[in-house]
DSSP file (Angstrom, degrees, kcal/mol; ACC not computed):
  #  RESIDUE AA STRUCTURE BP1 BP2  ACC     N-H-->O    O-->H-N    N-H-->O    O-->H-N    TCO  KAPPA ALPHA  PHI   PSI    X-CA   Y-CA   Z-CA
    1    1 A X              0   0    0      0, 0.0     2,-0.2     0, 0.0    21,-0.1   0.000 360.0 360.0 360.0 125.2  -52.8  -56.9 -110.2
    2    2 A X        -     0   0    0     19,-0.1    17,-0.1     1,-0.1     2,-0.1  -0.087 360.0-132.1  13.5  79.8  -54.7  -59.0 -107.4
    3    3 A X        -     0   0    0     15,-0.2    -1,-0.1    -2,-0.2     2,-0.1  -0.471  30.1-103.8 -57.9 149.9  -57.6  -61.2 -109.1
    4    4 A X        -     0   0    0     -2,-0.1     2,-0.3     2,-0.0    -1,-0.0  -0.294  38.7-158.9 -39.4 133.6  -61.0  -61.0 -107.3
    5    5 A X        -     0   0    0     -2,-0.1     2,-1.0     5,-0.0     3,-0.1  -0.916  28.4-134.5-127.1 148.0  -62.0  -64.0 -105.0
    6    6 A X    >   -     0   0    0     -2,-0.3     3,-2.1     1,-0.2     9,-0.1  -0.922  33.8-161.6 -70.8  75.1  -65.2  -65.0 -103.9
    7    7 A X  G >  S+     0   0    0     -2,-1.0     3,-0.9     1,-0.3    -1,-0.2   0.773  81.1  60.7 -60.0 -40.8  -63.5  -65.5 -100.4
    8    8 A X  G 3  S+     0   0    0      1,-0.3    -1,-0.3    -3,-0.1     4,-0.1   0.786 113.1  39.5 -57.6 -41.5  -66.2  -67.7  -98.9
    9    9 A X  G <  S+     0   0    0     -3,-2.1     2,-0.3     2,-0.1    -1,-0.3  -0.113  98.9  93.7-111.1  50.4  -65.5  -70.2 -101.7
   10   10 A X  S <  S-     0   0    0     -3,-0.9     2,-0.6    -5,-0.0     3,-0.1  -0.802  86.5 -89.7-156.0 129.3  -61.9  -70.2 -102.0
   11   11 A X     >  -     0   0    0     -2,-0.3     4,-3.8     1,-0.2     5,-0.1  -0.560  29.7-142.7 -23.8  91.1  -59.2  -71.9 -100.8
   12   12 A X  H  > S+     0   0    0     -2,-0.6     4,-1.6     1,-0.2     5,-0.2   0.949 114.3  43.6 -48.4 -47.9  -58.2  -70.1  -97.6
   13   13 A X  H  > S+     0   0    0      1,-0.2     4,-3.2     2,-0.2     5,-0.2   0.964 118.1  51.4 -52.5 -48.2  -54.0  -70.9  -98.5
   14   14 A X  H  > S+     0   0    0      1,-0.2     4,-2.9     2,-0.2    -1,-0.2   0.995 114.2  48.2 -48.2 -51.9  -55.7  -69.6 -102.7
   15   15 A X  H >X S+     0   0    0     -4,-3.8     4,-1.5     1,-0.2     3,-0.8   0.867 114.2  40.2 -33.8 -72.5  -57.0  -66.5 -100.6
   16   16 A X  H >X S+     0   0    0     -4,-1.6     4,-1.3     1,-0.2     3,-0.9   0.877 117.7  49.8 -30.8 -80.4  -53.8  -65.8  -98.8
   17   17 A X  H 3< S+     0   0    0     -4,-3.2    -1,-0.2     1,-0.3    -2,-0.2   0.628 104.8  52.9  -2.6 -66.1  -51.9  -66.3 -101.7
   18   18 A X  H X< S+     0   0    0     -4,-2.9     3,-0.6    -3,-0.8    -1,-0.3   0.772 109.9  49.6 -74.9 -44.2  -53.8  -64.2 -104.1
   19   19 A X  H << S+     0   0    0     -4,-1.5    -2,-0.2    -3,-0.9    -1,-0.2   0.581 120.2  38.6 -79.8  -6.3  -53.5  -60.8 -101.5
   20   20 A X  T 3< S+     0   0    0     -4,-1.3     6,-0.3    -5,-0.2     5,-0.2   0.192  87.8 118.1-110.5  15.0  -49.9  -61.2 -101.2
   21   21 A X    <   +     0   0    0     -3,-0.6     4,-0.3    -5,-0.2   -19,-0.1  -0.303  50.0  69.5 -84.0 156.2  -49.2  -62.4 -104.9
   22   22 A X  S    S-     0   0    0      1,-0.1     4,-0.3     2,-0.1     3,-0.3  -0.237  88.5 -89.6 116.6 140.9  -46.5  -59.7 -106.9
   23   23 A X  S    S+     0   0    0      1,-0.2     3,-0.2     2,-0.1     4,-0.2   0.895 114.9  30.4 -39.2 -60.3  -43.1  -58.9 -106.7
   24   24 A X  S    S+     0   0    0      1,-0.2     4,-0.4     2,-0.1     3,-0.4   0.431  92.7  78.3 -96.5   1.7  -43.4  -56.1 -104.3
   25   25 A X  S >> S+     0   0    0     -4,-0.3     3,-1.3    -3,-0.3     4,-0.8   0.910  98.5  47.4 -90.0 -28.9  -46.3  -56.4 -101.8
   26   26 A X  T 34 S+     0   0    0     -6,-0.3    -1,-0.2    -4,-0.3    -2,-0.1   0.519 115.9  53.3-115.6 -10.5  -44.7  -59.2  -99.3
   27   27 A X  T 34 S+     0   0    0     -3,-0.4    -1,-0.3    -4,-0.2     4,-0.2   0.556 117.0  42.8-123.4 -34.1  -41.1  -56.3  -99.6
   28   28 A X  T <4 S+     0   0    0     -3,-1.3    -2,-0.2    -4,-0.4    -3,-0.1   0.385 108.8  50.9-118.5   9.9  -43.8  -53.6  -98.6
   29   29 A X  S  X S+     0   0    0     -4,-0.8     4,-1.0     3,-0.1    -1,-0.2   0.362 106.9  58.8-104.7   0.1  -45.7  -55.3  -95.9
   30   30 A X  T  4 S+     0   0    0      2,-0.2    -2,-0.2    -5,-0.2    -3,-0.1   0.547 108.6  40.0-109.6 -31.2  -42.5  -56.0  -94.3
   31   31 A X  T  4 S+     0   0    0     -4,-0.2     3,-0.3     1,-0.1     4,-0.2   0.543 113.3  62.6-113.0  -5.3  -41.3  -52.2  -94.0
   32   32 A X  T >4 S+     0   0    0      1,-0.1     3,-1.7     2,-0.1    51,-0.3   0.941  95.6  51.9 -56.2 -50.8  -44.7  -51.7  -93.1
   33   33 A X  T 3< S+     0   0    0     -4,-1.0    -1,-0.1     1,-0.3    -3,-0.1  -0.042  99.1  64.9 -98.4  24.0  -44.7  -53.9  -89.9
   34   34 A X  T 3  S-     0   0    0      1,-0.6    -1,-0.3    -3,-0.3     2,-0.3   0.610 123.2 -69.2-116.0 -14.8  -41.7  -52.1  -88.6
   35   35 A X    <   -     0   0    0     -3,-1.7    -1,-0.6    -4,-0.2     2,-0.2  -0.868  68.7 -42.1 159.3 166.7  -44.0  -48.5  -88.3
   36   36 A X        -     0   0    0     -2,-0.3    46,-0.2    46,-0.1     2,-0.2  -0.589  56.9-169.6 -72.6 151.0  -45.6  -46.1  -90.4
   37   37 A X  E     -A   81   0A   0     44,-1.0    44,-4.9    -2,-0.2     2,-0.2  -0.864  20.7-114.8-162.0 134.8  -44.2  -44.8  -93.0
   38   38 A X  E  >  -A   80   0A   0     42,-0.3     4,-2.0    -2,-0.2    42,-0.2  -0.535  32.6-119.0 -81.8 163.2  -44.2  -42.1  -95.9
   39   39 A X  H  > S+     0   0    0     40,-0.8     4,-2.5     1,-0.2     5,-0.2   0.963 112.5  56.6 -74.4 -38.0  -44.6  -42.8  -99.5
   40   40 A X  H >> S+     0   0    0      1,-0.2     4,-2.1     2,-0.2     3,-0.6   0.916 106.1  43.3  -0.9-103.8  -41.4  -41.4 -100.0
   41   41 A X  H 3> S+     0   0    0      1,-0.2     4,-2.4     2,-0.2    -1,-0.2   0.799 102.9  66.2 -46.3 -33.9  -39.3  -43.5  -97.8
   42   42 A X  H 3X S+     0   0    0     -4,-2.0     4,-2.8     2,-0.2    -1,-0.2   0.962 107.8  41.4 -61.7 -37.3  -41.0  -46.6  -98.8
   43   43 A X  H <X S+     0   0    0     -4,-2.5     4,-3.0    -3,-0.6     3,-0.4   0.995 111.2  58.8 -54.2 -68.8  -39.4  -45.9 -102.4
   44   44 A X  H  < S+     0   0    0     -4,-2.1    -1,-0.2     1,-0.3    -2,-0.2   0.788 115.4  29.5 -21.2 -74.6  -36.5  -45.0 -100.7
   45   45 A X  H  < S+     0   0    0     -4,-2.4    -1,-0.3     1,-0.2    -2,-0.2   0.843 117.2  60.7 -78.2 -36.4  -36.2  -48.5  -99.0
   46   46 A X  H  < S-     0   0    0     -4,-2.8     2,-0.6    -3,-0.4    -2,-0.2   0.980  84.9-165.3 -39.0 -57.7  -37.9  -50.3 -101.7
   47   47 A X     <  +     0   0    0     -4,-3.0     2,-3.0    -5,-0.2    -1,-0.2  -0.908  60.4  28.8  99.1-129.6  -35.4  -49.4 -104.2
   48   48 A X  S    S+     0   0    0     -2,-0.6     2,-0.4    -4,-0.0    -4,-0.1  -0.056  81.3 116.7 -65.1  46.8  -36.6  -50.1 -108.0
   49   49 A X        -     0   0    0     -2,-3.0    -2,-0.1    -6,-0.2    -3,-0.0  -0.865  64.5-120.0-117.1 152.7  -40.2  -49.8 -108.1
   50   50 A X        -     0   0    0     -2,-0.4     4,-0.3     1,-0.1    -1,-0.1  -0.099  20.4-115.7 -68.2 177.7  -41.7  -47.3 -109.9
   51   51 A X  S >> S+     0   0    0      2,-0.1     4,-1.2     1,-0.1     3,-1.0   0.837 115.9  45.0 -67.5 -41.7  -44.0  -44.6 -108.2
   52   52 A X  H 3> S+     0   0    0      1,-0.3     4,-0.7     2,-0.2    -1,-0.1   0.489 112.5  46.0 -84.6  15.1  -46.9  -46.2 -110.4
   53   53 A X  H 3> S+     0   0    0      2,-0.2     4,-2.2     3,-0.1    -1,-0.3   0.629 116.0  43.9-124.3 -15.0  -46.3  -49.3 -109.8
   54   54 A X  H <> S+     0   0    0     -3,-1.0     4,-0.5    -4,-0.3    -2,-0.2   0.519 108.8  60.5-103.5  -2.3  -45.8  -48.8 -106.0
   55   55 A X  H >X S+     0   0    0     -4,-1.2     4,-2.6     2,-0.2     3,-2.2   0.927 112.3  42.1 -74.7 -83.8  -49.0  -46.5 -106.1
   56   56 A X  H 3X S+     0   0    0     -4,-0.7     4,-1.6     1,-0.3    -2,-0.2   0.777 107.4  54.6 -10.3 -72.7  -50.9  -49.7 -107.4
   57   57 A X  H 3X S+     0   0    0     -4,-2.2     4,-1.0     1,-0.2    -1,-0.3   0.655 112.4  41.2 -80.8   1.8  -49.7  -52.0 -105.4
   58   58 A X  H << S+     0   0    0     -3,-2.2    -2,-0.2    -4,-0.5    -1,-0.2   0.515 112.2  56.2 -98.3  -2.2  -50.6  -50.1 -101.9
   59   59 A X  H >X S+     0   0    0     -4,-2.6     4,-2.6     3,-0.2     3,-0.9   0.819 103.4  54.0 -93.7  -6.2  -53.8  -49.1 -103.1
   60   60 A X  H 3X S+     0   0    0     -4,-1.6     4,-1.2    -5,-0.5     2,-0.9   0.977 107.8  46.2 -51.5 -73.4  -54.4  -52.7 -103.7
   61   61 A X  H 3< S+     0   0    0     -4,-1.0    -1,-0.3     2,-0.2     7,-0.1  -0.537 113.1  57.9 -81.7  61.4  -53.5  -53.8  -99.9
   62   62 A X  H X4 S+     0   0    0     -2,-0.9     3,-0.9    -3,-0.9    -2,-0.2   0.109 107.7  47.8 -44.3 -64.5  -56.0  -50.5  -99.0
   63   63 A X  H 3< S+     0   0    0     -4,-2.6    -2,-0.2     1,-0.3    -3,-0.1   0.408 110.5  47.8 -49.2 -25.2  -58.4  -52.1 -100.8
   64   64 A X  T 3< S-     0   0    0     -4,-1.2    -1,-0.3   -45,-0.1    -3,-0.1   0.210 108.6-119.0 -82.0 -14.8  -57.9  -55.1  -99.2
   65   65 A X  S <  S+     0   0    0     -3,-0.9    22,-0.5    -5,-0.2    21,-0.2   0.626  86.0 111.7  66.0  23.5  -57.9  -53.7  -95.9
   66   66 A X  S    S+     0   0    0     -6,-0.2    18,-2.0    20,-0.1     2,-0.3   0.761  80.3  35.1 -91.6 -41.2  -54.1  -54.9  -95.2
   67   67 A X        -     0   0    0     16,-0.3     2,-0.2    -5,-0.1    16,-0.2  -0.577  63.6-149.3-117.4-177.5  -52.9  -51.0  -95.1
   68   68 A X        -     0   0    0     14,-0.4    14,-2.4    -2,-0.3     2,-0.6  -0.959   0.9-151.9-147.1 123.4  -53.7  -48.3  -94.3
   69   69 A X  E     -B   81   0A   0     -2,-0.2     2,-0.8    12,-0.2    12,-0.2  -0.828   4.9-165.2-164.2 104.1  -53.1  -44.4  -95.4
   70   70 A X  E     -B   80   0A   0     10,-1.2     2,-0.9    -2,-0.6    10,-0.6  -0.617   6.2-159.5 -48.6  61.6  -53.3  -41.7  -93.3
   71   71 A X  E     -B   79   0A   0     -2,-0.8     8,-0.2     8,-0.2    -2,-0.1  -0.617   9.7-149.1-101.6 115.4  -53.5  -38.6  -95.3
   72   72 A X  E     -B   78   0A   0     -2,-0.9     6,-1.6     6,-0.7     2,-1.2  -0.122  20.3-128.5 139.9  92.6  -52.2  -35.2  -92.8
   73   73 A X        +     0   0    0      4,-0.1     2,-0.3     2,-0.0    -1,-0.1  -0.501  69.0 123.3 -67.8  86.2  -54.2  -31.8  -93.9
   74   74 A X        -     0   0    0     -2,-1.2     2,-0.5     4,-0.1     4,-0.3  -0.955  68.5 -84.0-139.4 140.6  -50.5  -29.8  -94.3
   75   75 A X  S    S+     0   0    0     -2,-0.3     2,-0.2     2,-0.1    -2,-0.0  -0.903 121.6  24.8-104.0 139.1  -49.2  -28.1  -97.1
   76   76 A X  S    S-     0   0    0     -2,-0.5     2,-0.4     0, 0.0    -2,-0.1   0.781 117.2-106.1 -67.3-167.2  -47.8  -29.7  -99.1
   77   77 A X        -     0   0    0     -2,-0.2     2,-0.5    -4,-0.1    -4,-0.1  -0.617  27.5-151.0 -95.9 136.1  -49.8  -32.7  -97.9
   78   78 A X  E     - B   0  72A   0     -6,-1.6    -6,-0.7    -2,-0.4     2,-0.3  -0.881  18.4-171.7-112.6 136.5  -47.9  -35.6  -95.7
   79   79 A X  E     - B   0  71A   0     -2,-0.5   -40,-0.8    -8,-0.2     2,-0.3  -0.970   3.2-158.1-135.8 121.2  -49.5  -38.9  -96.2
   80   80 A X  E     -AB  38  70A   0    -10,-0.6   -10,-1.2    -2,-0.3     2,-0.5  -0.786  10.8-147.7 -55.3 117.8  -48.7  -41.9  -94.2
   81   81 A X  E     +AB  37  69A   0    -44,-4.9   -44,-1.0    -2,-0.3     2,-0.4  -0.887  22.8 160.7-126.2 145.7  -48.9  -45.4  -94.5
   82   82 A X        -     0   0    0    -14,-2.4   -14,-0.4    -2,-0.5   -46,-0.1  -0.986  37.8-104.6-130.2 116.2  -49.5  -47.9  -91.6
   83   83 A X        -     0   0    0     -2,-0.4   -16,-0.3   -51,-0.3     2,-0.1  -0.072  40.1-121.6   2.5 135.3  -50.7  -51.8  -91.3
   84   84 A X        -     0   0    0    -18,-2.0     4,-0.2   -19,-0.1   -16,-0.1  -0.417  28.7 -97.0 -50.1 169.5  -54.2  -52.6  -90.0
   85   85 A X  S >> S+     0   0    0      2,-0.2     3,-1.8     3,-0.2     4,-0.8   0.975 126.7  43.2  -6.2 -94.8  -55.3  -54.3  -87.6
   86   86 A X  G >4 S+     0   0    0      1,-0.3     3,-1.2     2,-0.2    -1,-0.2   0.859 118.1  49.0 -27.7 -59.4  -55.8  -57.2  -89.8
   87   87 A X  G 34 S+     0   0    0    -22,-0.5     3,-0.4     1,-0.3    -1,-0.3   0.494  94.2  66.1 -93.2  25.5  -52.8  -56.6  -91.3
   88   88 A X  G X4 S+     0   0    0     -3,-1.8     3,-1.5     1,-0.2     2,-1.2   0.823  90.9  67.8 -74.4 -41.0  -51.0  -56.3  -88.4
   89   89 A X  T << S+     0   0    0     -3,-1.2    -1,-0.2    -4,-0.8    -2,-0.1  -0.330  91.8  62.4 -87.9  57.0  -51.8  -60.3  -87.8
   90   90 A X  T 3> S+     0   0    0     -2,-1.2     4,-2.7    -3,-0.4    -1,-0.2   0.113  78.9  89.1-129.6  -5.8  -49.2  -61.5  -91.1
   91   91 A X  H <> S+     0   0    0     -3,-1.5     4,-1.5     1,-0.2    -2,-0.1   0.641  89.1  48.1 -67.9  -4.8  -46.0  -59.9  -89.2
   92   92 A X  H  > S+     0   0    0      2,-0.1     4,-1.9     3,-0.1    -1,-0.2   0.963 109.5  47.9 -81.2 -46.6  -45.7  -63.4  -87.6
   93   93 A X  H  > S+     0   0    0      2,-0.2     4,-0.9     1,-0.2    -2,-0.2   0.757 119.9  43.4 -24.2 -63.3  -46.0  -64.9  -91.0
   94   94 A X  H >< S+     0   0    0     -4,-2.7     3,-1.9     1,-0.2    -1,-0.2   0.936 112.0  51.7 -35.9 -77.5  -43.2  -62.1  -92.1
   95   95 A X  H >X S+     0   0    0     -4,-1.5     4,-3.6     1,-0.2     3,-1.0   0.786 106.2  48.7 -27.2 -69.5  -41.4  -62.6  -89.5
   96   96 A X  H 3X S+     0   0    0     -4,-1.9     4,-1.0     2,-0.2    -1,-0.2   0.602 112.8  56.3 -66.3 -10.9  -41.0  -66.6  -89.8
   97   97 A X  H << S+     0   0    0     -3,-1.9     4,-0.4    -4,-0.9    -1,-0.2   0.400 101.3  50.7-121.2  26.2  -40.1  -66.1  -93.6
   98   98 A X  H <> S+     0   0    0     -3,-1.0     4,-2.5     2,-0.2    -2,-0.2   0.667 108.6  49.4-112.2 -37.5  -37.7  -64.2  -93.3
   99   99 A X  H  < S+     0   0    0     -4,-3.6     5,-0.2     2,-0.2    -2,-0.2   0.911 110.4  54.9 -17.4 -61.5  -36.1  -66.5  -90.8
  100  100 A X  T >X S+     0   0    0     -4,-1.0     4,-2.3     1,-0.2     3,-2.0   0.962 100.1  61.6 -75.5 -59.5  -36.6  -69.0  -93.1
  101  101 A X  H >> S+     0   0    0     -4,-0.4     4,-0.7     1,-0.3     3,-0.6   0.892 106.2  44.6  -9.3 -77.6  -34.8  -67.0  -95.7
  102  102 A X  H 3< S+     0   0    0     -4,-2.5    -1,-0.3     1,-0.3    -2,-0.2  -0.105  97.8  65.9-114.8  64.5  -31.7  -67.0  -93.9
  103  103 A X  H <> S+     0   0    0     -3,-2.0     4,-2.3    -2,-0.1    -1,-0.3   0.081 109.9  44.8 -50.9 -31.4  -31.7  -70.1  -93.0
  104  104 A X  H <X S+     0   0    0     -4,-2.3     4,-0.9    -3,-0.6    -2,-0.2   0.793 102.1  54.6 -69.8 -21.5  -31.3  -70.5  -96.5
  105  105 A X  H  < S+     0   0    0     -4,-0.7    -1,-0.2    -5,-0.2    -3,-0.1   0.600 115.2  46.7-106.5 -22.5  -29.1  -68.3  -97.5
  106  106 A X  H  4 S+     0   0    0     -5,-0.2    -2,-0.2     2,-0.2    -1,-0.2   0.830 103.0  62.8 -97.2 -26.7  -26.7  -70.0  -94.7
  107  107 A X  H  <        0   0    0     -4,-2.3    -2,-0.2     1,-0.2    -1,-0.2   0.849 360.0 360.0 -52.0 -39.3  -27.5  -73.4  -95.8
  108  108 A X     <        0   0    0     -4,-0.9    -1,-0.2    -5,-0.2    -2,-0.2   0.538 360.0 360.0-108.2 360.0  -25.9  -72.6  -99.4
């Protein structure tokens, strides 16, 4: 779970750091930033995360204002999840470490 910052006095990089920290959020901002998305399919594409544990970590980046979740008055109920704005501006971020990834992966 995501400690609390006092963002003003923080490290920006500690900031950064700290909302993206966890196994699975940098795996779920990354199939975020290709479209919105059900919760479903994000399990789906995750692979071994629990439902609570993948419940957690997007209401975390809600809270955070990194996502976003759309939920669709239909029965049953269709709920969506999307980037912000804000977190629309880490898909270069994504982008460039996952590059850097395989570069690595060709280096060895």
């Amino acid at each position: 779970m995501a400690k609390s910052l006092a963002i003003t006095e923080k490290c920006p990089m500690e900031v950064g750091l700290n909302i993206l920290s966890g196994k699975w959020k940098l795996r779920i901002l990354w199939h975020l930033s290709k479209g919105a998305i059900r919760f479903n399919e994000l399990q789906r594409q995750l692979g071994k995360i629990t439902t609570k544990t993948l419940t957690q970590q997007l209401r975390e980046l809600e809270n955070q204002h990194i996502i976003k979740r759309v939920v669709y008055p239909e029965t049953p109920p269709k709920v969506e999840y999307s980037l912000t704005e804000l977190g629309q501006s880490i898909s270069p971020v994504l982008k460039a470490l996952c590059e850097w990834g395989t570069l690595y992966q060709n280096k060895l």
